[in-house]
C-alpha positions as CSV (number, residue, x, y, z in Angstrom):
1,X,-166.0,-68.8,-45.8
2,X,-163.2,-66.2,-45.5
3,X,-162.0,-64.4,-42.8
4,X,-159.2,-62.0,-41.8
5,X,-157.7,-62.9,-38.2
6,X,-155.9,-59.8,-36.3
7,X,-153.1,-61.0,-34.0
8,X,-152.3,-58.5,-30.9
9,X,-150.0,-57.9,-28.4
10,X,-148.4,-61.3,-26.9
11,X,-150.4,-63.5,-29.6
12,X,-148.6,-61.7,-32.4
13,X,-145.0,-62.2,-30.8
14,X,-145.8,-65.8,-29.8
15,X,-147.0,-66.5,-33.1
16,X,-144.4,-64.4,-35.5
17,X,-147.6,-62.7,-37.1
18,X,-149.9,-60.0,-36.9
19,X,-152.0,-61.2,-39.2
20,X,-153.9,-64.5,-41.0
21,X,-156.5,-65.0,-44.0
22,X,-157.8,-68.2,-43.5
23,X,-160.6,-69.8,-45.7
24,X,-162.5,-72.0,-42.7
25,X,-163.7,-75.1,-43.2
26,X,-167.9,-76.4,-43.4
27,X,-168.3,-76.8,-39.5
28,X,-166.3,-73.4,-38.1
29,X,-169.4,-70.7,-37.6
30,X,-168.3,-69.4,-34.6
31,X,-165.7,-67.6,-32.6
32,X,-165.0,-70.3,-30.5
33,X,-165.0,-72.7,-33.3
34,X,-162.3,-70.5,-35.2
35,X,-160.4,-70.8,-31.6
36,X,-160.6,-74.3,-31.7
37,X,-160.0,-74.7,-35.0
38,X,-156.9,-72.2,-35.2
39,X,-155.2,-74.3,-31.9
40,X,-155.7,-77.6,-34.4
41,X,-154.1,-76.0,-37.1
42,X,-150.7,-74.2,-35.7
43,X,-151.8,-72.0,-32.6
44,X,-151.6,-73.5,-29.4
45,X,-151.0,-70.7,-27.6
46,X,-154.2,-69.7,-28.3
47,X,-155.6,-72.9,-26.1
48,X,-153.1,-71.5,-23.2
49,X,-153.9,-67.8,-23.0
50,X,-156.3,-66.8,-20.0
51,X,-158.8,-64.4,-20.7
52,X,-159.0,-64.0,-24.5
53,X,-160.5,-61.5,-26.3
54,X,-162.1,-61.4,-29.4
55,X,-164.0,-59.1,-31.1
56,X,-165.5,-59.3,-34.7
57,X,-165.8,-56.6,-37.3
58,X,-164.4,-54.5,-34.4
59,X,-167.3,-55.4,-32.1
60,X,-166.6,-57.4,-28.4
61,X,-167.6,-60.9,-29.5
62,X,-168.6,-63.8,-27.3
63,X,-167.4,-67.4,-28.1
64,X,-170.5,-68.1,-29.8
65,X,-170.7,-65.5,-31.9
66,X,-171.9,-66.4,-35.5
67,X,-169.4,-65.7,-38.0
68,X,-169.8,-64.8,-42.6
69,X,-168.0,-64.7,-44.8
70,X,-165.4,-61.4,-44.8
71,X,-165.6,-61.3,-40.9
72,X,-162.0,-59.6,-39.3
73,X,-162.2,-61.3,-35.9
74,X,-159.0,-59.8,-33.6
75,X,-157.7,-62.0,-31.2
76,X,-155.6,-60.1,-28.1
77,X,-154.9,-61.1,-24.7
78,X,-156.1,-59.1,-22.0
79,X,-153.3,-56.2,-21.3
80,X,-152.5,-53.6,-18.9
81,X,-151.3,-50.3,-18.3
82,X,-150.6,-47.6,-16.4
């Protein structure tokens, strides 16, 4: 399965990307699977960051949200303003 991972805000800077196609292995199906899977593989600022948010296919998406094949799931820290 394929997916297309937005980056925002903080993530993207920490990272040096806004954005990632990944092709996820057999046991990923889930948001929080990709998390986990994504802080194995290169992101470990994801594991540190309070209060993520994800959504997928531009929808708010708990951790166990199922995911198929040509999801975008966007990753961004929470933010202010003002």
């Amino acid at each position: 399965m394929s997916v297309q991972i937005l980056y925002f805000a903080s993530l993207k800077e920490s990272l040096g990307r806004g954005v990632d196609t990944v092709d996820l292995p057999e046991g990923v199906k889930t948001v929080g699977e990709l998390r986990d899977w994504l802080v194995a593989n290169g992101a470990p600022v994801l594991a540190t960051t309070r209060n993520l948010r994800c959504a997928v296919n531009q929808e708010m998406a708990p951790a166990a949200t199922p995911l198929k094949d040509g999801d975008e799931v966007a990753l961004f820290p929470p933010v202010t303003g003002g």
